[in-house]
C-alpha positions as CSV (number, residue, x, y, z in Angstrom):
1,X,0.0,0.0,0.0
2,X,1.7,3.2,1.1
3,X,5.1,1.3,0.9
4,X,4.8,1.3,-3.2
5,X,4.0,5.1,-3.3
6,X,7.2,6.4,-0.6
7,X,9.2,3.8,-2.8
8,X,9.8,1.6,0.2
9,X,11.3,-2.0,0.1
10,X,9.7,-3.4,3.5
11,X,8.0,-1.6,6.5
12,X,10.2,0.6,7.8
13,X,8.7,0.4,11.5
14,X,8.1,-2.9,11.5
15,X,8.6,-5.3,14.6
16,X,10.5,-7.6,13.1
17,X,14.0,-6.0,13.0
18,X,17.4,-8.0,13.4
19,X,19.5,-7.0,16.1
20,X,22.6,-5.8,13.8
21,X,19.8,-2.8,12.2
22,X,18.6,-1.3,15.6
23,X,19.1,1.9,16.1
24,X,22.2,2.6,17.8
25,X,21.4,5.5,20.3
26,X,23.4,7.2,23.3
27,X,21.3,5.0,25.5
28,X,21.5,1.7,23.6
29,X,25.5,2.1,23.6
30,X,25.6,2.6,27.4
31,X,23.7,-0.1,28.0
32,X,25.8,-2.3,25.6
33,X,28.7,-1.1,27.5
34,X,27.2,-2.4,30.5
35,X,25.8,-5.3,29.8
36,X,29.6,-6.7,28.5
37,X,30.8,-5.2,31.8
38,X,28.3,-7.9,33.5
39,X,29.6,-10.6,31.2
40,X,32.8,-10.5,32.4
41,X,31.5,-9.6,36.4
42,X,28.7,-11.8,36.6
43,X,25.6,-11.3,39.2
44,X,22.5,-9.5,39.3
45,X,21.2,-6.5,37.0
46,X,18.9,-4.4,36.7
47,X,17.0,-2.4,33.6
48,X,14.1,-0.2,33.7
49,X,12.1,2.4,31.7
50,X,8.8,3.5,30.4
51,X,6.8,0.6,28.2
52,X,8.2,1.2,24.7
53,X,11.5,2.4,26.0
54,X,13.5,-0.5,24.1
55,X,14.1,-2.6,26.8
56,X,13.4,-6.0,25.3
57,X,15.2,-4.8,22.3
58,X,18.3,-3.9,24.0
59,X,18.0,-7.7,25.7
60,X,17.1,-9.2,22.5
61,X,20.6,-7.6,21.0
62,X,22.5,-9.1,24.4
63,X,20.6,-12.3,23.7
64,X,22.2,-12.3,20.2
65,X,25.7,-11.0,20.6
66,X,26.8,-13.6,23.1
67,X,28.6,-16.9,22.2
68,X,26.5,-19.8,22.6
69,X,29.9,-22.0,23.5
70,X,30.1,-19.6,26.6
71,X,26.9,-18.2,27.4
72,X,23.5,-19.8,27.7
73,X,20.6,-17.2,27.5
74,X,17.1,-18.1,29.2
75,X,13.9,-15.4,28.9
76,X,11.3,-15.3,31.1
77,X,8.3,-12.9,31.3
78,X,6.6,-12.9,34.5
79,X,3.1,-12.2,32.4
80,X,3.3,-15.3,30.8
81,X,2.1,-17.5,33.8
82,X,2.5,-18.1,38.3
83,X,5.5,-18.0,40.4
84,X,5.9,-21.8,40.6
85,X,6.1,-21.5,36.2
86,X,8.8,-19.4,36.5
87,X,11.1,-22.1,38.7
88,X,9.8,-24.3,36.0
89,X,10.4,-22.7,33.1
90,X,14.0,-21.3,34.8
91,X,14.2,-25.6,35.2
92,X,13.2,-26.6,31.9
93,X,15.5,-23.6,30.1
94,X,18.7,-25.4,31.9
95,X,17.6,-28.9,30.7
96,X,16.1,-30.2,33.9
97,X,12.8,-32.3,34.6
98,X,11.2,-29.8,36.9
99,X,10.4,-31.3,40.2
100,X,7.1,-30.9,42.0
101,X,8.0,-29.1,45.3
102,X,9.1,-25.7,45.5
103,X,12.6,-26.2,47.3
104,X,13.4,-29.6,45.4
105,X,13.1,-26.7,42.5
106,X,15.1,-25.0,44.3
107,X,18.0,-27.0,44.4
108,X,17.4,-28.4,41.0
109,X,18.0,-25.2,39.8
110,X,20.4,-24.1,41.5
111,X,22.6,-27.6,40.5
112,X,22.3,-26.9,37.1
113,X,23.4,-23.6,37.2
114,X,26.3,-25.0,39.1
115,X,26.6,-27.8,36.5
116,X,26.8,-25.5,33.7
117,X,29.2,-23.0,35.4
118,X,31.7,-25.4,36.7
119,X,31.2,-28.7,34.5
120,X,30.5,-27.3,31.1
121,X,32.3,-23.8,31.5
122,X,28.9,-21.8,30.4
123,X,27.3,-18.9,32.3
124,X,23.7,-19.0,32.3
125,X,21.9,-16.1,31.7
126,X,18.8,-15.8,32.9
127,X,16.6,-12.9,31.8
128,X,13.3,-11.8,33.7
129,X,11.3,-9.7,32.3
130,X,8.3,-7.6,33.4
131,X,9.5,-7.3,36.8
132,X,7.0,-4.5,38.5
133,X,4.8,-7.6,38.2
134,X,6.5,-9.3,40.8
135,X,5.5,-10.1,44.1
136,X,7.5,-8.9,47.5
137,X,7.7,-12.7,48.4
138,X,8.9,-13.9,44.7
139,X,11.9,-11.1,45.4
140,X,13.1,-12.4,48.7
141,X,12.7,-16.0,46.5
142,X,15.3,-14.5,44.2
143,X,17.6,-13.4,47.1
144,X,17.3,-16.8,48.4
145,X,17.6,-18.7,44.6
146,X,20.7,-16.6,44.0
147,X,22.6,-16.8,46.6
148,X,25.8,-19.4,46.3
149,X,28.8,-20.6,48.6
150,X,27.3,-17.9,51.1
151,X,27.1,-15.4,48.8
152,X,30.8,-15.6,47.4
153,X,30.1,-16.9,44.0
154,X,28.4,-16.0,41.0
155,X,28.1,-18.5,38.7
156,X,25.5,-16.8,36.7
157,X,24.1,-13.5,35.5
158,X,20.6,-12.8,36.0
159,X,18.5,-9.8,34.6
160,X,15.7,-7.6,36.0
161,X,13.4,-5.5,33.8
162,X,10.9,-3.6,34.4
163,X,9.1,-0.9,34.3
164,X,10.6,2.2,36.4
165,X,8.5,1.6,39.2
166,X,9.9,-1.4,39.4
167,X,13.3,0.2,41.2
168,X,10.4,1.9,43.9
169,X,9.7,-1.8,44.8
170,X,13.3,-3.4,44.9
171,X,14.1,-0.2,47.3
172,X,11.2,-1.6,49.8
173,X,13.0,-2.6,53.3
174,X,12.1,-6.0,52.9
175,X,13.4,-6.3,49.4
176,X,17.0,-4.9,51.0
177,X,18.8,-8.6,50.5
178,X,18.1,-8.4,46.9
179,X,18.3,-4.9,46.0
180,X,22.0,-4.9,47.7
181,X,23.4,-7.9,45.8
182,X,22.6,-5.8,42.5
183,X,25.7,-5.1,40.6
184,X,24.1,-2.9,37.6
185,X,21.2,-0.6,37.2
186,X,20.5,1.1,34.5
187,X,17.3,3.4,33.2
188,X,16.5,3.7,29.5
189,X,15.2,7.5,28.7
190,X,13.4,8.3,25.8
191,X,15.3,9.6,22.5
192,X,15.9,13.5,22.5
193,X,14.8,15.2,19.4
194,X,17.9,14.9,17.2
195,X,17.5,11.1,17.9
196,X,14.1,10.8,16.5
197,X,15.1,12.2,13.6
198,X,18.0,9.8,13.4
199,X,15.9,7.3,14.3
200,X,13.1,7.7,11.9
201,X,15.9,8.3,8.8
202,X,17.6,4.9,10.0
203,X,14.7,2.8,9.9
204,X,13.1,4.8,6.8
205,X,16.9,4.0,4.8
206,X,16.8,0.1,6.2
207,X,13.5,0.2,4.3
208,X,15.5,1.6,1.1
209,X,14.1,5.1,1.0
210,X,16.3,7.4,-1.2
211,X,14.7,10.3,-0.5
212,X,13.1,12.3,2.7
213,X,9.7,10.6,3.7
214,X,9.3,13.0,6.5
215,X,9.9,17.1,6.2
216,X,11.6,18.4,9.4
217,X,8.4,19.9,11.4
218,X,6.9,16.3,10.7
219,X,9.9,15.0,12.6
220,X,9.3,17.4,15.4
221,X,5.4,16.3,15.7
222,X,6.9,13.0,15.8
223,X,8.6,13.8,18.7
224,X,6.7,15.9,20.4
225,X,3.7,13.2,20.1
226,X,5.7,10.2,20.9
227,X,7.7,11.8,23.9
228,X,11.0,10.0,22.7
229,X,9.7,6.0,23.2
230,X,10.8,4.1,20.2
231,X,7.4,2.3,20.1
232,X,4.9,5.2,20.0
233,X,7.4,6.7,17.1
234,X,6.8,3.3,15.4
235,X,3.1,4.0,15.9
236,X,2.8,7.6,14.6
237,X,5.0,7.0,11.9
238,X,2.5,4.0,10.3
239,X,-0.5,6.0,10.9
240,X,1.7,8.9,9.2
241,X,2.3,6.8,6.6
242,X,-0.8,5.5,5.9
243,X,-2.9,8.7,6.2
244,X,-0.6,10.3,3.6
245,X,-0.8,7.5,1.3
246,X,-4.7,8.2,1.6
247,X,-4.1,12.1,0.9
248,X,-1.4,11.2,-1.9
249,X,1.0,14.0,-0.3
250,X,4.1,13.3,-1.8
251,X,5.9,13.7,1.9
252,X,4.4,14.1,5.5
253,X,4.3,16.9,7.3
254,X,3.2,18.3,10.4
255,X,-0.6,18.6,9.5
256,X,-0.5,15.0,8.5
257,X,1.3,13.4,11.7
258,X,-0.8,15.7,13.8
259,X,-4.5,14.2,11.9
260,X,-3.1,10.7,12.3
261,X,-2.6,11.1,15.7
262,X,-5.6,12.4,16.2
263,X,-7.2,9.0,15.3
264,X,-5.3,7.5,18.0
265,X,-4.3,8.0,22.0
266,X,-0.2,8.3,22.4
C-alpha cells in the first residue's frame, strides 16, 4: 500500500528487525557497555524504563551477541504465567525435569546452574522480564535462589526489567537482601529530538528510502507526540504513513502526523 508510493522495500517500523539494524542510540550504547561489563562480572542486574523504551530490544541484542559455547541465555516474562512456572520454566531452560516441590526446585536449579558453570564452563543467563509484576515474596525468592557458597560466588548473570517503578519496589526494606546484591542498574530514557530524527531516517533507509519521507516539522510532531519512546514513534510513523498514502502527499508533514494522531491515544 503506502510502501509502493514512498518507494519503500519493506515496512520501515516494523517489529520484526534484526538486532545488527537497531538503532544505535546514546542509551542503547551505554547499555551495551554495561551489559559486557556484566559478562565479564557476573551477578545481578537491573534495567528499567517507560513501556516502549527499548528494553526487550536492547536484551534481545545481548541475547544475540553472546557466544553460545560460553553463554547460555534463558527469557522469562513474568506475564506469561505463576511463580511456581517461573522455577519451572527457569528448570526446563537449563535442561532439567522440573520437580514438584518448591525447594526440590530450588535446588534443581540451583545444581544446574552450578553444572553448567563449573562442569561445562557456560554462564547462564537468565533474563526476567516484566518485573514490576513481581510479588515482595517472589523477590526475597530471588535473594534466596541466587545466593551461592554464602554469597561468594556467582556463577550466573541474571536480569531484572521492568518498568521504572519497578526500582520503587526493589528499594522496599524488605526487598533490602536483593536490592544490595545488584551489581548494575541502569534506566532507559526516551530519544531527545535529534535522535528521532536519526531514528526515523535509519529505519526509513533500512527500508531503502532514497529520498526524505518526513519534512523536518513532521519530525518534530513526531517527537513531540511520541515523547521519545521508540514504540509510540513506530506508531505515529505508520498511521503517518498510511494517512498520507490516503491524501497522496508526496511527503508528511506536520498537519498529516498531527490528523493521524488524532485517530489515535499516544
Amino acid at each position: 500500500m503506502y510502501k509502493s508510493f514512498y518507494s519503500l522495500s519493506d515496512n520501515p517500523f516494523k517489529k520484526e528487525i534484526e538486532t545488527k539494524d537497531l538503532y544505535q542510540s546514546e542509551n542503547l550504547k551505554e547499555l551495551s557497555a554495561r551489559l559486557d561489563y556484566l559478562k565479564k562480572t557476573r551477578g545481578i542486574a537491573v534495567i528499567i524504563g517507560e513501556p516502549g523504551s527499548g528494553k526487550t530490544s536492547a536484551l534481545r541484542s545481548m541475547a544475540d551477541s553472546v557466544n553460545p559455547s560460553l553463554f547460555k541465555v534463558i527469557y522469562f516474562p513474568l506475564s506469561t504465567g505463576s511463580v511456581m512456572d517461573f522455577y519451572r520454566g527457569i528448570a526446563i531452560g537449563l535442561g532439567e525435569e522440573p520437580k514438584f516441590r518448591k525447594v526440590d526446585l530450588f535446588n534443581q536449579v540451583q545444581d544446574a546452574i552450578l553444572k553448567f558453570y563449573n562442569e561445562k564452563k557456560i554462564t547462564p543467563i537468565i533474563i526476567l522480564d516484566e518485573m514490576q509484576l513481581a510479588p515482595n515474596k517472589f523477590l526475597n525468592d530471588l535473594g534466596i535462589l541466587f545466593n551461592f557458597a554464602m554469597d561468594s560466588q556467582n556463577p550466573f548473570i541474571l536480569i531484572l526489567s521492568g518498568l521504572s517503578h519497578f526500582m520503587t519496589k526493589l528499594n522496599l526494606n524488605q526487598n533490602q537482601s536483593l536490592n544490595q546484591r545488584v551489581i548494575m542498574k541502569y534506566q532507559l530514557t526516551p530519544l531527545n529530538k535529534d535522535e528521532v530524527r536519526a531514528y526515523v531516517e535509519h529505519q526509513l533507509k533500512l527500508a531503502g528510502a532514497n529520498h526524505p519521507v518526513f519534512t523536518p516539522q513532521a519530525l518534530e510532531a513526531i517527537t513531540l507526540r511520541s515523547r521519545g519512546l521508540p514504540r509510540l514513534i513506530n506508531n505515529i510513523a505508520v498511521d503517518s504513513l498510511l494517512l498520507g498514502f490516503q491524501l497522496k502527499a508526496e511527503q508528511i508533514n506536520q498537519e498529516i502526523v498531527f490528523k493521524a494522531c488524532e485517530k489515535d491515544t499516544f
